[in-house]
Each structure stands twice: as structure tokens, then as C-alpha cells.
ZAZABA-937204 format. One line per 4 residues: number of its first residue (from 1); their letters; for each residue x, y, z of C-alpha. Coordinates in Angstrom, 3 decimals. Example, Ala and Ser with C-alpha at 12.3 -4.5 7.8 and 13.67 -1.06 7.14 Angstrom:
REM ZAZABA-937204
1	as	12.300 -4.500 7.800 | 13.670 -1.060 7.140;
REM end
This chain:
REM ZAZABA-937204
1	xxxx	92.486 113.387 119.128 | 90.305 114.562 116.374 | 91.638 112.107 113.806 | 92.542 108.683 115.079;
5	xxxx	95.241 106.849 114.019 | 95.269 104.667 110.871 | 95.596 101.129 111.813 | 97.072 100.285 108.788;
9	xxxx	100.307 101.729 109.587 | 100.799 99.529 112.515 | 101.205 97.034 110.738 | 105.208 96.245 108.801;
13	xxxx	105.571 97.686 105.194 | 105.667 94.010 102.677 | 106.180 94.952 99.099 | 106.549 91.469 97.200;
17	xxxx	109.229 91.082 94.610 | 107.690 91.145 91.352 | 109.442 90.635 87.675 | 108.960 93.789 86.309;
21	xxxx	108.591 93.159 82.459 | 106.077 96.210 81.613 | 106.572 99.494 79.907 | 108.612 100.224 83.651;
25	xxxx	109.717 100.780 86.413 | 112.263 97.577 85.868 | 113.834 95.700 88.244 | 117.032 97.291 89.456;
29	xxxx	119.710 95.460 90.556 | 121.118 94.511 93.698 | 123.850 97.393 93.695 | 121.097 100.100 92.698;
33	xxxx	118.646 98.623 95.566 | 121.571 99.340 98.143 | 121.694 102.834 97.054 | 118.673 103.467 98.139;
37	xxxx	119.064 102.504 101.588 | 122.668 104.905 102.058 | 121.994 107.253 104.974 | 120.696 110.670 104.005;
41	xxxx	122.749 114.177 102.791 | 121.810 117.704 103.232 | 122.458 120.511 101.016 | 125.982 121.215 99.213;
45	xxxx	126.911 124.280 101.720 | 128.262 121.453 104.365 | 127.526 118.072 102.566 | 130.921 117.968 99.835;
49	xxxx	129.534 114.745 98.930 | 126.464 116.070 97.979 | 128.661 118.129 95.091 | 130.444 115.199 94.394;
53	xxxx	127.551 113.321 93.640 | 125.387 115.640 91.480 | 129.110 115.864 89.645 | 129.270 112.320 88.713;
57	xxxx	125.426 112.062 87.582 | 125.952 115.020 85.568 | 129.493 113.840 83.475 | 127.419 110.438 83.187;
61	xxxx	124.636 111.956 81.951 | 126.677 113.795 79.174 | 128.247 109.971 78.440 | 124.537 108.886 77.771;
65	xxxx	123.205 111.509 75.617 | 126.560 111.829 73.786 | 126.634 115.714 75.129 | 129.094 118.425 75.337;
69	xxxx	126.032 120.501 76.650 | 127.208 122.648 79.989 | 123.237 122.720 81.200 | 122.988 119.037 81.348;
73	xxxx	121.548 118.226 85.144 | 118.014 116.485 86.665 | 114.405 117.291 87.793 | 113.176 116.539 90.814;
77	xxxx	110.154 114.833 89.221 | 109.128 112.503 87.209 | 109.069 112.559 83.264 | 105.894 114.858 83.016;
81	xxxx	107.806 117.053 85.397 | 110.527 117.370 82.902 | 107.964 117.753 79.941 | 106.455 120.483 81.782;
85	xxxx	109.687 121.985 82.689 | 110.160 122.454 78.600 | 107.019 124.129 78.312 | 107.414 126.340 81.243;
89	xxxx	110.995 127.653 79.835 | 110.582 127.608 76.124 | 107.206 128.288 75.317 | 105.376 131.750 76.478;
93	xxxx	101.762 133.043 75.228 | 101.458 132.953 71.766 | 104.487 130.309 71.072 | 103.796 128.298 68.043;
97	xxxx	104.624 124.708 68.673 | 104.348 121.655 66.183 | 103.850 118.387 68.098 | 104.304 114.347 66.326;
101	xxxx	101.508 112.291 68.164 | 102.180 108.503 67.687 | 101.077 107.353 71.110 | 100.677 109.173 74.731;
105	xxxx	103.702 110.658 75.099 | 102.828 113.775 72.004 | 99.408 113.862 73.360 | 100.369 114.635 76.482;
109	xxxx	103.164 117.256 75.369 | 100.235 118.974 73.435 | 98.266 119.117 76.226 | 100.611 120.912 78.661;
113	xxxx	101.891 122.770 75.932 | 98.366 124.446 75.056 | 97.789 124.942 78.658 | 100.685 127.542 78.698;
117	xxxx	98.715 129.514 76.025 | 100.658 128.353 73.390 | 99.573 127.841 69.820 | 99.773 124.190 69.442;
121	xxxx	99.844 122.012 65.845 | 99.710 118.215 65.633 | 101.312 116.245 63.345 | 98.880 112.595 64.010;
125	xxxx	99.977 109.257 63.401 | 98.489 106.004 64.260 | 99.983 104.286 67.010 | 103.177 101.128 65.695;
129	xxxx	103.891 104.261 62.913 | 106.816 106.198 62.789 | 107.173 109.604 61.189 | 108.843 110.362 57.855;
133	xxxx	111.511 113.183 57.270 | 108.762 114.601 53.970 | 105.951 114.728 56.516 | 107.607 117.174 59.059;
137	xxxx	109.013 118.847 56.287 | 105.547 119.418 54.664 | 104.135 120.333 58.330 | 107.405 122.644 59.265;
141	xxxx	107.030 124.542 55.929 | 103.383 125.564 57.393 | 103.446 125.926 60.635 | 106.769 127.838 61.190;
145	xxxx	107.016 126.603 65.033 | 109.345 128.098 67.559 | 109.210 124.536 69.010 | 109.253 120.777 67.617;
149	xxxx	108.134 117.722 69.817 | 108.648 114.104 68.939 | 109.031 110.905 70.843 | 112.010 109.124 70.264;
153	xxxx	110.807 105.591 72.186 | 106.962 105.744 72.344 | 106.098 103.281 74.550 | 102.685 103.342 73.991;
157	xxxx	102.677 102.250 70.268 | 106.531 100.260 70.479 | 107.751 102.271 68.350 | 111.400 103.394 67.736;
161	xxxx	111.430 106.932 65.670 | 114.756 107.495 63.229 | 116.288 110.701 64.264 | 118.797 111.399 62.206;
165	xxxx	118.043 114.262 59.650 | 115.073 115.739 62.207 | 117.358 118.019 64.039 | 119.114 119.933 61.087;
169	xxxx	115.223 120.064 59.373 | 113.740 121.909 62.292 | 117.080 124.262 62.294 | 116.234 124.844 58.531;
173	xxxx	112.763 126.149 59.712 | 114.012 128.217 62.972 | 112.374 125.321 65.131 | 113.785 124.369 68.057;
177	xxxx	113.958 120.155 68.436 | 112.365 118.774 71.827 | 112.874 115.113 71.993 | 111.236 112.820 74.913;
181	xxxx	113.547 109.879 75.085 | 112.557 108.590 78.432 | 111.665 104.626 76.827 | 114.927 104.105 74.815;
185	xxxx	118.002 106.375 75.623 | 120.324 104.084 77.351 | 118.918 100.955 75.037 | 118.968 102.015 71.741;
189	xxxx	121.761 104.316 69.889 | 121.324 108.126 70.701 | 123.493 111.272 69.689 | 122.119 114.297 71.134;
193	xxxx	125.269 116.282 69.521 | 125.679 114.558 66.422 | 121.585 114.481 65.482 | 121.392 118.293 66.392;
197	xxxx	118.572 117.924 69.646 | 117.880 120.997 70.855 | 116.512 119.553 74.369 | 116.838 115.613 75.524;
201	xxxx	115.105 113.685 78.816 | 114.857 110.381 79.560 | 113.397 108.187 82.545 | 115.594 106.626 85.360;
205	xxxx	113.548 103.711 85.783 | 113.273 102.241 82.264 | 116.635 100.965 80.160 | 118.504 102.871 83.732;
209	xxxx	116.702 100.678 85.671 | 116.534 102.922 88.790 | 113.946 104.333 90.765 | 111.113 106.586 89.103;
213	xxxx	110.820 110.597 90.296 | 114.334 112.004 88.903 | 115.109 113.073 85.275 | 117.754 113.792 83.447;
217	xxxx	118.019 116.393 80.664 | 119.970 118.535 78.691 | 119.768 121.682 76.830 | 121.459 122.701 74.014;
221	xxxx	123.180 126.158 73.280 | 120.335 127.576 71.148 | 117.653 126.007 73.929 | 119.542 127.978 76.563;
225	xxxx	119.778 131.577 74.376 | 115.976 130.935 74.066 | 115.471 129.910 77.745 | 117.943 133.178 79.141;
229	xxxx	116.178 135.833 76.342 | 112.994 135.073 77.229 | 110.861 138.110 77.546 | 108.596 137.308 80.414;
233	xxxx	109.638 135.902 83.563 | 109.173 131.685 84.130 | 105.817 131.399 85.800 | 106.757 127.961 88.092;
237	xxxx	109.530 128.427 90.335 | 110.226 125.128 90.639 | 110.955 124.179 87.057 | 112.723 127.462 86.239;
241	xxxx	116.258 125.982 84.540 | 118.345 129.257 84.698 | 117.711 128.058 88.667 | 117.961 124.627 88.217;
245	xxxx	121.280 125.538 86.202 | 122.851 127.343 89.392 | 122.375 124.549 91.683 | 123.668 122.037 89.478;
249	xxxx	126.617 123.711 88.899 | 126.024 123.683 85.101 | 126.854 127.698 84.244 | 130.744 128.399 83.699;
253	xxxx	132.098 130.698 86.197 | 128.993 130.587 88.321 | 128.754 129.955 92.217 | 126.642 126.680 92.591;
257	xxxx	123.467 128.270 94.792 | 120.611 126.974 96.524 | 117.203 125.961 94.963 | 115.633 122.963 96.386;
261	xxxx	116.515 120.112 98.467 | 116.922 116.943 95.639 | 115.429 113.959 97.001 | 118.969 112.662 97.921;
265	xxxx	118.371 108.344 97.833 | 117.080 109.009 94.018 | 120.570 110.732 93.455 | 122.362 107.818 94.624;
269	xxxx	120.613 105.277 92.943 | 120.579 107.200 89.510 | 124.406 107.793 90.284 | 125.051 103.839 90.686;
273	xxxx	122.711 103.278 87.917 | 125.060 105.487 85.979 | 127.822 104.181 86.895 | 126.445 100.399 86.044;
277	xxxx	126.179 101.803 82.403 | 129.662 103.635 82.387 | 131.948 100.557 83.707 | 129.561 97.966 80.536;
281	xxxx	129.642 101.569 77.843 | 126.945 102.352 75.771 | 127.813 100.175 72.784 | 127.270 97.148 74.981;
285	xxxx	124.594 98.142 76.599 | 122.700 98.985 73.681 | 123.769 95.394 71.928 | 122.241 93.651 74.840;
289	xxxx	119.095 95.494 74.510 | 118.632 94.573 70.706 | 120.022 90.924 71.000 | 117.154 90.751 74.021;
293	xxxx	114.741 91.916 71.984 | 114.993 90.283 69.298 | 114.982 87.301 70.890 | 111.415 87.958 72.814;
297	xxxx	110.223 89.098 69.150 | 111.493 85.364 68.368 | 109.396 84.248 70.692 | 105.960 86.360 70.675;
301	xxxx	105.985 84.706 67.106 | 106.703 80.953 67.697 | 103.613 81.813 70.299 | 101.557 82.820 67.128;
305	xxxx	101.031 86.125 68.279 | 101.725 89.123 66.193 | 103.355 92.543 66.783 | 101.762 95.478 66.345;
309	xxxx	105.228 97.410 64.560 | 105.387 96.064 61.377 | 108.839 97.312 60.123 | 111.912 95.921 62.607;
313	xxxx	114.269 98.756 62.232 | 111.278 100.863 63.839 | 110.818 98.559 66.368 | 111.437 100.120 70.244;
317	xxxx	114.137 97.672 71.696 | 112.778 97.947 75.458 | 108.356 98.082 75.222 | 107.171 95.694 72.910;
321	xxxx	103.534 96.063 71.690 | 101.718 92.343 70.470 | 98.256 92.435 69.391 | 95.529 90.998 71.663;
325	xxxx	94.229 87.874 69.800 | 89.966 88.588 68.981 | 89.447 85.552 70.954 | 91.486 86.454 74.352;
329	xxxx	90.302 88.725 77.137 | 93.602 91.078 77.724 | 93.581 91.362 80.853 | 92.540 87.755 82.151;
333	xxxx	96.381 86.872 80.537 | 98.061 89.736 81.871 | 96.293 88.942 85.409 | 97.046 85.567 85.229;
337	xxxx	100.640 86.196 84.640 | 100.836 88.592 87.778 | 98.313 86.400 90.154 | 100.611 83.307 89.765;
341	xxxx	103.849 84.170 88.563 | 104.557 87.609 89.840 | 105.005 88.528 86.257 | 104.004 91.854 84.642;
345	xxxx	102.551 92.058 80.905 | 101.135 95.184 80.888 | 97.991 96.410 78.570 | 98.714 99.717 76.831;
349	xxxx	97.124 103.057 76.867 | 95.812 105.988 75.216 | 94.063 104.872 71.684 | 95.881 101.141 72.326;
353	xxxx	94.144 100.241 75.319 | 92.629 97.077 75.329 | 93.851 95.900 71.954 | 97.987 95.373 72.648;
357	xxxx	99.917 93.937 75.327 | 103.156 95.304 76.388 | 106.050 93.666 77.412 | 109.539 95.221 78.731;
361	xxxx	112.714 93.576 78.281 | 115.111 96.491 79.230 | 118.349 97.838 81.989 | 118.688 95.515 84.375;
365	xxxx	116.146 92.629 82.836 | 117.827 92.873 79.269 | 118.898 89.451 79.841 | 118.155 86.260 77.872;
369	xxxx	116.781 84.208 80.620 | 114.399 87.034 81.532 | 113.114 86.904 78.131 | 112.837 83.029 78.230;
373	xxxx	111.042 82.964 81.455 | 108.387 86.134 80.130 | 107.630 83.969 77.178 | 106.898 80.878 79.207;
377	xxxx	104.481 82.748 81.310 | 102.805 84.740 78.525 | 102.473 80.599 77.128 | 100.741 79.301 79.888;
381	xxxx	98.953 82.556 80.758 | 97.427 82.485 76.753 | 97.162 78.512 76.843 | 94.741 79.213 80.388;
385	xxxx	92.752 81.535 79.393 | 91.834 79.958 76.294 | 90.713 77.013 77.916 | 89.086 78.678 80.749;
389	xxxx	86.863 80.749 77.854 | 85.964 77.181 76.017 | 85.008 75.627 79.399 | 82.736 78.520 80.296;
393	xx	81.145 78.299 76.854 | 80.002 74.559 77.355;
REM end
């Protein structure tokens, strides 16, 4: 053989069970775990379970964006995948697009959004700041885009960003409204319908708590005219929604047709993680995320540490951001926490690297004793490194 082969995979797959208290994946729980492990389905043509399936994810996912929205279905992909998937259908050459960076998330969506030669406009806030109603208005009044981005849980920052009022604004302006909601739809209150989003995602492995690489969004009527009267043809195949649209079934009087082959054990375990969320409701679910969290914010306080969102109600009910103390090394704590606990307490990125921690209390870990048992950690992890730094300076 030219290429021998890798010893490494002689030896048996071990993946250690960790608690999974960062910005995500979370743990999942024992009934989304077995999902994953349910033998595997072709395509719809002879697989009727297949349809019935991609069915049930897609009436759930209308449930949990509060949606009447026919073109409501899942990318094979992660997040990005579905951020690029908006660019690639809504925006062609020339596209004006106003984008709110807080964090990451908007400085990402600006960066695939210029790369499809569109005219891109940033509306720049620090990270742990939200966005006020007068300041789009001011920058919508300019700009005139055919597209609006904002992050509705920015996990980068923690912060939670009021929605109601943005939709009907960006109407008022002939903007479309582009929300990425992939940190807190399914933890904190969201009305795609009501609030007047134009185009929704969110992440199945954050307050869903199931396995990362599918995503669920939804279109609205006016994002669909847009996507179907576009004047040049979409340029990736594989994101192309009036595709995506036939094989999930989502057009009315439409044959359900081949595109791709879904990777079939994230279908189930999004579909049981679905159907977790159904049989507890959304009300429920998103008073266990805020009871949780306020509890750990309880908590990161008694510790003496300080958040980094200084106004509550804007506070992101599933990533937490605390401020790194001047006189603790970030990541000593965080690999403390993970060395002898199994514990995650992530650092942040973008702008916030290196000066917050981040801490995840959502889906399947929104539960007090996971908070308790985070907070002892982060204690002992803070109290060690501390004294580790003194002894060093002797």
C-alpha cells in the first residue's frame, strides 16, 4: 500500500462524559442520546418514515418559532450554513444590507454577506449592549437596505436583544428582517409571527439540546416573494431554498422531490428533541430557563464576580458572560474546571476574548442542581488559581 494504515484507528473510540456548561453543544438527554443510535433511513421514495419524520420536525418547528410560515424546514449544516443560506437566496450583487454587530454572530453575517458582492452597512455596538429601536431607525432612514441582520441571543457578549417593534420598523423602510436566534429560541420568549421576522434560525444543540450540524429556519411570505423573484439564478446548489422547499414538503400543492440525502440520526435526535419541548410547551420551558438563570446570576455574585450585561431584562437566559477578575489568568480557571471536574466554563471570542468567561445553563442542563454544581466548581477553580498565583509569587 502506498499509505499505511493509521494506527490510531485500531484502537476503540472513548469520548468521556463531560458537563457541558459553555456557550454549547449541551448535554442532551438520555432520550435524545438514543436517537442517535436508531438504525439508518434512506430517501422518502421507499422510506415513509423518512416523510413522517421531516413532518413532525417541521409542525414542531412552527410550535417553536410561533409560525404559520409554509417554508419552515432545516439545513443540513450547521448555523453558518444557515447564515450563508440567507445570503445566498436574498442577497445578489449590489444588495444593500444593514447589519447590528454586538458580538460574533453580526460580524460574521457581514462577512459572508460582503462576500456575495453585496453592499454591506454596520450598525457597531460594544459587546453586553443591546440595540435601541432610535438607532436602527436613524441607520434605516440612511441606508435604505433590502436586508436587516440582528442577533437575537448573542452569545458572545450575553446579551438578549428586545425584538418587539424591529420587525414593523424595517417593513416601514422596505427592509427585510433576518434574525439569528440560534443562542435563545427555545429559552427565552420568541414570536416570529407576532414580531413581524422576515427569516428565523436557531441551533439544535443549544436551549434544544441536540446534536450540532442541522438547522432549523423559516421564511416568511415577503422572504419567499423575494427568494422566488429573484433575478439571477442561486449560485450554491446546496443552499438553494426553492429546492430545499420541495424536499421538505413545504410548497402547497407541490410533489415533495429529491435534493440531498439529510444526515438521517440528526433528524431523529432534533425530532425527539422537539418532541421533549412539545410534551413540557414553550411557556415552561422558557420559565425554567429564566428561573436557572437567575439563579447562576445569584451565584456569580455571592462569588464576587461581576457580569459583563449590566441591565437584567437584556440579559441572554442560556450564555452568561462574567468578567475575568485583573488578578486571574482565564484560562488557568476554566482549565482547572475541565482538568478535574469535567466541567466546561468557556472563554469568549471575537473582541471578548480573554476578558469574560462564559457559562451555559440551557435545554437539557436548565436545571437547578446543574447550576449549583457549575458554581461550586467555578469556586474552587477561582479559590485555586488564586492561591497557586500567590505561591508562585513568593
Amino acid at each position: 500500500m502506498d499509505v499505511d494504515r493509521p494506527a490510531q484507528l485500531l484502537q476503540p473510540l472513548f469520548v468521556p462524559r463531560k458537563t457541558m456548561t459553555g456557550p454549547g453543544p449541551s448535554n442532551m438527554s438520555p432520550r435524545v442520546e438514543a436517537a442517535a443510535s436508531l438504525p439508518p433511513l434512506g430517501s422518502f421514495q421507499l422510506h415513509p418514515e423518512s416523510i413522517t419524520i421531516m413532518n413532525d420536525v417541521r409542525e414542531a418547528l412552527k410550535y417553536l418559532f410561533q409560525t404559520n410560515n409554509d417554508v419552515t424546514l432545516c439545513i443540513s449544516g450547521c448555523a453558518h450554513a444557515a447564515a450563508e443560506a440567507v445570503c445566498d437566496n436574498l442577497l445578489e450583487t449590489g444588495s444593500s444590507v444593514l447589519v447590528g454587530c454586538n458580538g460574533l454572530w453580526g460580524e460574521r453575517f457581514a462577512e459572508m454577506a460582503s462576500r456575495k458582492d453585496a453592499k454591506v452597512d454596520k450598525l457597531v455596538k460594544a459587546p453586553g449592549q443591546v440595540f435601541a429601536l432610535s438607532e436602527l431607525e436613524e441607520k434605516l432612514k440612511v441606508v435604505r437596505p433590502a436586508l436587516t441582520f440582528i442577533t437575537f441571543g448573542e452569545s458572545t457578549g450575553g446579551t438578549l436583544q428586545p425584538m418587539e417593534g424591529i420587525g414593523p420598523l424595517c417593513h416601514r423602510y422596505g427592509s427585510l428582517l433576518v434574525v439569528d436566534g440560534v443562542a435563545a429560541v427555545g429559552a427565552a420568549p420568541m414570536f416570529m409571527d407576532r414580531w413581524g421576522i422576515d427569516v428565523l434560525y436557531t441551533g439544535s444543540q443549544k436551549a434544544l439540546s441536540s446534536i450540532p450540524g442541522i438547522t432549523p429556519i423559516s421564511f416568511s411570505n415577503a422572504a419567499w416573494k423575494r427568494i422566488v423573484n429573484r433575478k439571477t439564478k442561486v449560485r450554491t446548489f446546496l443552499s438553494d431554498i426553492r429546492l430545499l422547499a420541495v424536499l421538505w414538503n413545504c410548497i402547497p400543492d407541490a410533489n415533495r422531490g429529491y435534493h440531498h440525502t439529510p444526515a438521517v440520526a440528526l433528524l431523529y435526535t432534533l425530532r425527539e428533541a422537539l418532541a421533549e419541548l412539545v410534551e413540557e410547551g414553550l411557556e415552561e420551558r422558557w420559565r425554567r430557563h429564566s428561573e436557572c438563570t437567575a439563579l447562576l446570576h445569584k451565584g456569580i455574585e455571592i462569588l464576587g464576580l461581576e457580569l459583563l450585561v449590566k441591565e437584567p431584562s437584556h440579559r441572554l437566559p442560556v450564555v452568561s458572560s462574567i468578567r475575568v477578575p485583573p488578578d486571574v489568568d482565564w484560562l488557568a480557571v476554566s482549565q482547572y474546571a475541565m482538568d478535574r471536574y469535567k466541567v466546561e466554563i468557556a472563554g469568549s471570542l471575537g473582541s471578548s476574548a480573554g476578558s469574560t468567561w462564559r457559562i451555559g445553563i440551557m435545554g437539557h442542563n436548565a436545571r437547578p442542581e446543574t447550576v449549583g454544581y457549575v458554581l461550586r466548581v467555578l469556586e474552587e477553580s477561582l479559590k485555586t488559581v488564586r492561591n497557586q498565583a500567590k505561591t508562585a509569587s513568593l
